[in-house]
N, C-alpha and C positions, 0 to 999 in steps of 0.2 A: 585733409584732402579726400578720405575717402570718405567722408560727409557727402561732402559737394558732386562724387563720382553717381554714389548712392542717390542723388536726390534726381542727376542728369540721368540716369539709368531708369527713372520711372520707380524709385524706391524700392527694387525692387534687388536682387545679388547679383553675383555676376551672371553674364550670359551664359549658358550651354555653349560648348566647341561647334557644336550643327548652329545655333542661331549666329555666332559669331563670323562663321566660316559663310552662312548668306548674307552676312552683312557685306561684311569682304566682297565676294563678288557681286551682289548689286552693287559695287562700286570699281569692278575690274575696267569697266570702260575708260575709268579715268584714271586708275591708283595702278594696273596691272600693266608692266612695260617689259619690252622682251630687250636684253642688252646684248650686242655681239661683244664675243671675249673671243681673244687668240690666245690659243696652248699650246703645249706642249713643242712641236718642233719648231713651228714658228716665232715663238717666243724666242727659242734659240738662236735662231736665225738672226730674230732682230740684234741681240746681243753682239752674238759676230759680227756683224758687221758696223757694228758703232766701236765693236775693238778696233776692229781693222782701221776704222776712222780715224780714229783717234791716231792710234800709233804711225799711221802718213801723214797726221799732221801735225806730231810733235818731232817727227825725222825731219822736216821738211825744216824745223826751226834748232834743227842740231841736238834735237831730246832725245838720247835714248834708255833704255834700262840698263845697259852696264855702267850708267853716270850714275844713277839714280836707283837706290835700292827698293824704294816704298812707290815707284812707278808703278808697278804691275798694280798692287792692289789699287790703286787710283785712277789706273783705266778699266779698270774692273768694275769699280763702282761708277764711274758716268758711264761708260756704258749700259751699266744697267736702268740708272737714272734716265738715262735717252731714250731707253727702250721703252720704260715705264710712262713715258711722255707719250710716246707714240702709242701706245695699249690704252691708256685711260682718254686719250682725246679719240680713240675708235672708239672703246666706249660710249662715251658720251654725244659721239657723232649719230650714231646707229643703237637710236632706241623706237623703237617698234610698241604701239600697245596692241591691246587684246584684239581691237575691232581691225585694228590694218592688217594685222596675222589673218585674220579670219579673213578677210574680203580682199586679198590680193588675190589679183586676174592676173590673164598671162605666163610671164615666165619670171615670176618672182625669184627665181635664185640666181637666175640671168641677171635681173636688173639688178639683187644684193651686189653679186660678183664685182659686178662694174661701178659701181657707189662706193663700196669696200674700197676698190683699187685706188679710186680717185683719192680717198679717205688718207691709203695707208702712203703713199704719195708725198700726196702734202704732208703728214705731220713727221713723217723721216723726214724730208724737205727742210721741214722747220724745226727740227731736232739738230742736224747737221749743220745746218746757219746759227745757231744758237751756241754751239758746243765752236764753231770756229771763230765766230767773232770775241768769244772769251778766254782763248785760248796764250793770247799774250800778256792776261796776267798768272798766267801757270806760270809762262817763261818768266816773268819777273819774281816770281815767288819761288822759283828754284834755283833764280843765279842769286837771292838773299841768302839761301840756304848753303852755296857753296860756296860765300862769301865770306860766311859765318864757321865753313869748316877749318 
Protein backbone atom coordinates (compact mmCIF):
# COMPACT_ATOMS: atom_id res chain seq x y z
CA UNK A 1 0.00 0.00 0.00
CA UNK A 2 2.56 2.26 0.59
CA UNK A 3 3.90 1.43 -3.03
CA UNK A 4 0.98 2.69 -4.54
CA UNK A 5 0.65 5.91 -1.88
CA UNK A 6 4.30 6.65 -2.94
CA UNK A 7 3.73 6.37 -6.69
CA UNK A 8 0.17 8.58 -6.20
CA UNK A 9 2.29 11.16 -4.38
CA UNK A 10 4.61 11.92 -7.45
CA UNK A 11 7.31 9.46 -5.88
CA UNK A 12 8.04 11.46 -3.93
CA UNK A 13 7.58 10.97 0.74
CA UNK A 14 5.21 12.18 2.53
CA UNK A 15 4.03 15.81 2.40
CA UNK A 16 5.24 18.62 4.78
CA UNK A 17 2.44 19.56 7.55
CA UNK A 18 2.53 23.43 5.59
CA UNK A 19 1.92 21.53 1.98
CA UNK A 20 -0.69 19.12 3.57
CA UNK A 21 -2.39 21.92 5.62
CA UNK A 22 -2.88 23.79 1.71
CA UNK A 23 -4.12 21.04 0.40
CA UNK A 24 -6.63 20.80 3.08
CA UNK A 25 -7.86 24.19 2.57
CA UNK A 26 -7.83 24.51 -1.26
CA UNK A 27 -10.33 22.06 -0.49
CA UNK A 28 -12.36 23.86 2.66
CA UNK A 29 -14.89 24.99 0.19
CA UNK A 30 -16.11 21.54 -0.05
CA UNK A 31 -14.48 19.30 2.76
CA UNK A 32 -14.84 22.23 5.69
CA UNK A 33 -18.34 22.15 7.39
CA UNK A 34 -19.36 24.15 10.53
CA UNK A 35 -21.71 21.62 12.85
CA UNK A 36 -24.28 23.19 15.54
CA UNK A 37 -23.75 21.08 18.73
CA UNK A 38 -25.77 21.79 22.01
CA UNK A 39 -23.96 21.56 25.59
CA UNK A 40 -23.68 21.78 28.45
CA UNK A 41 -27.20 23.15 30.06
CA UNK A 42 -29.13 22.40 27.34
CA UNK A 43 -28.25 19.05 26.80
CA UNK A 44 -29.63 18.86 30.40
CA UNK A 45 -32.52 20.25 29.62
CA UNK A 46 -33.12 17.90 27.05
CA UNK A 47 -32.68 15.05 29.37
CA UNK A 48 -35.14 16.32 31.83
CA UNK A 49 -37.57 16.53 30.13
CA UNK A 50 -37.74 13.09 28.20
CA UNK A 51 -37.56 12.07 32.11
CA UNK A 52 -40.39 13.65 32.83
CA UNK A 53 -41.86 12.17 29.67
CA UNK A 54 -41.49 9.24 30.16
CA UNK A 55 -42.44 8.78 33.79
CA UNK A 56 -46.29 10.60 32.73
CA UNK A 57 -46.44 8.17 30.39
CA UNK A 58 -45.65 5.03 32.31
CA UNK A 59 -48.05 6.55 35.31
CA UNK A 60 -50.66 7.10 33.04
CA UNK A 61 -50.38 2.95 32.11
CA UNK A 62 -50.08 2.18 36.15
CA UNK A 63 -46.01 2.00 35.85
CA UNK A 64 -44.41 3.06 38.65
CA UNK A 65 -40.88 2.93 40.41
CA UNK A 66 -42.03 1.33 43.68
CA UNK A 67 -43.34 -1.75 41.23
CA UNK A 68 -40.41 -1.88 39.61
CA UNK A 69 -36.82 -1.69 40.91
CA UNK A 70 -34.65 -1.34 37.59
CA UNK A 71 -37.18 1.51 36.27
CA UNK A 72 -35.11 4.32 37.15
CA UNK A 73 -32.11 3.26 35.35
CA UNK A 74 -34.39 2.66 32.20
CA UNK A 75 -35.78 5.80 32.12
CA UNK A 76 -32.45 7.07 32.44
CA UNK A 77 -31.16 5.60 29.68
CA UNK A 78 -34.15 6.49 26.95
CA UNK A 79 -34.04 9.56 28.02
CA UNK A 80 -30.75 9.96 27.23
CA UNK A 81 -31.25 7.86 24.10
CA UNK A 82 -34.11 10.60 22.98
CA UNK A 83 -32.04 13.32 23.76
CA UNK A 84 -29.18 12.01 21.75
CA UNK A 85 -31.92 11.70 18.85
CA UNK A 86 -32.64 14.96 19.07
CA UNK A 87 -28.70 16.41 19.33
CA UNK A 88 -27.40 14.45 16.35
CA UNK A 89 -30.61 15.07 14.01
CA UNK A 90 -29.51 19.03 14.97
CA UNK A 91 -26.48 18.09 13.97
CA UNK A 92 -26.91 16.76 11.06
CA UNK A 93 -29.70 19.36 10.28
CA UNK A 94 -27.46 22.56 10.70
CA UNK A 95 -24.30 22.02 8.81
CA UNK A 96 -22.78 25.13 7.38
CA UNK A 97 -19.56 25.19 5.10
CA UNK A 98 -16.68 27.60 4.88
CA UNK A 99 -18.12 29.75 2.02
CA UNK A 100 -21.90 30.13 3.80
CA UNK A 101 -20.02 31.22 7.21
CA UNK A 102 -18.20 33.68 5.32
CA UNK A 103 -20.92 35.19 2.95
CA UNK A 104 -23.83 35.34 5.34
CA UNK A 105 -25.69 38.86 4.94
CA UNK A 106 -27.98 40.13 7.34
CA UNK A 107 -28.80 38.98 10.62
CA UNK A 108 -27.38 35.48 10.40
CA UNK A 109 -27.68 34.51 14.13
CA UNK A 110 -31.42 35.84 13.83
CA UNK A 111 -32.08 33.49 10.94
CA UNK A 112 -29.78 30.43 12.86
CA UNK A 113 -32.08 31.12 16.08
CA UNK A 114 -35.26 30.58 14.10
CA UNK A 115 -34.00 27.39 11.87
CA UNK A 116 -32.58 25.91 15.27
CA UNK A 117 -35.89 26.44 16.83
CA UNK A 118 -37.83 24.89 14.03
CA UNK A 119 -35.05 22.13 14.06
CA UNK A 120 -35.26 21.49 17.92
CA UNK A 121 -39.16 21.31 17.41
CA UNK A 122 -39.45 18.71 15.38
CA UNK A 123 -36.98 16.26 16.49
CA UNK A 124 -38.30 16.40 20.28
CA UNK A 125 -41.60 16.12 18.34
CA UNK A 126 -40.41 13.01 16.84
CA UNK A 127 -38.51 11.85 19.85
CA UNK A 128 -41.68 11.92 21.95
CA UNK A 129 -44.00 10.19 19.14
CA UNK A 130 -41.39 7.61 18.96
CA UNK A 131 -40.74 6.86 22.84
CA UNK A 132 -44.98 6.78 22.96
CA UNK A 133 -45.93 4.66 20.36
CA UNK A 134 -43.49 1.92 21.92
CA UNK A 135 -44.25 2.28 25.10
CA UNK A 136 -46.80 -0.59 25.32
CA UNK A 137 -44.32 -3.16 24.85
CA UNK A 138 -42.45 -1.95 28.14
CA UNK A 139 -45.97 -2.58 29.74
CA UNK A 140 -45.95 -6.14 28.29
CA UNK A 141 -42.41 -6.80 29.19
CA UNK A 142 -43.00 -5.90 32.76
CA UNK A 143 -46.25 -7.49 33.49
CA UNK A 144 -43.82 -10.93 31.98
CA UNK A 145 -41.59 -9.95 34.42
CA UNK A 146 -44.01 -9.91 37.33
CA UNK A 147 -45.70 -12.86 36.15
CA UNK A 148 -42.57 -14.48 36.33
CA UNK A 149 -42.03 -13.15 40.16
Amino acid sequence: MAAVWHEQNGGEGPATAAALASQIVARADRDVTFVVQLLGESQDLLVRHFIVLIEVELSKRGISYSAHPLLRPFIEMHARELSEFVLKGIGLRHQFGLQAIETMAGDPARLLRVDLWDSLQSHINDAQQHFVSGVGGLQRILAQIEAGR
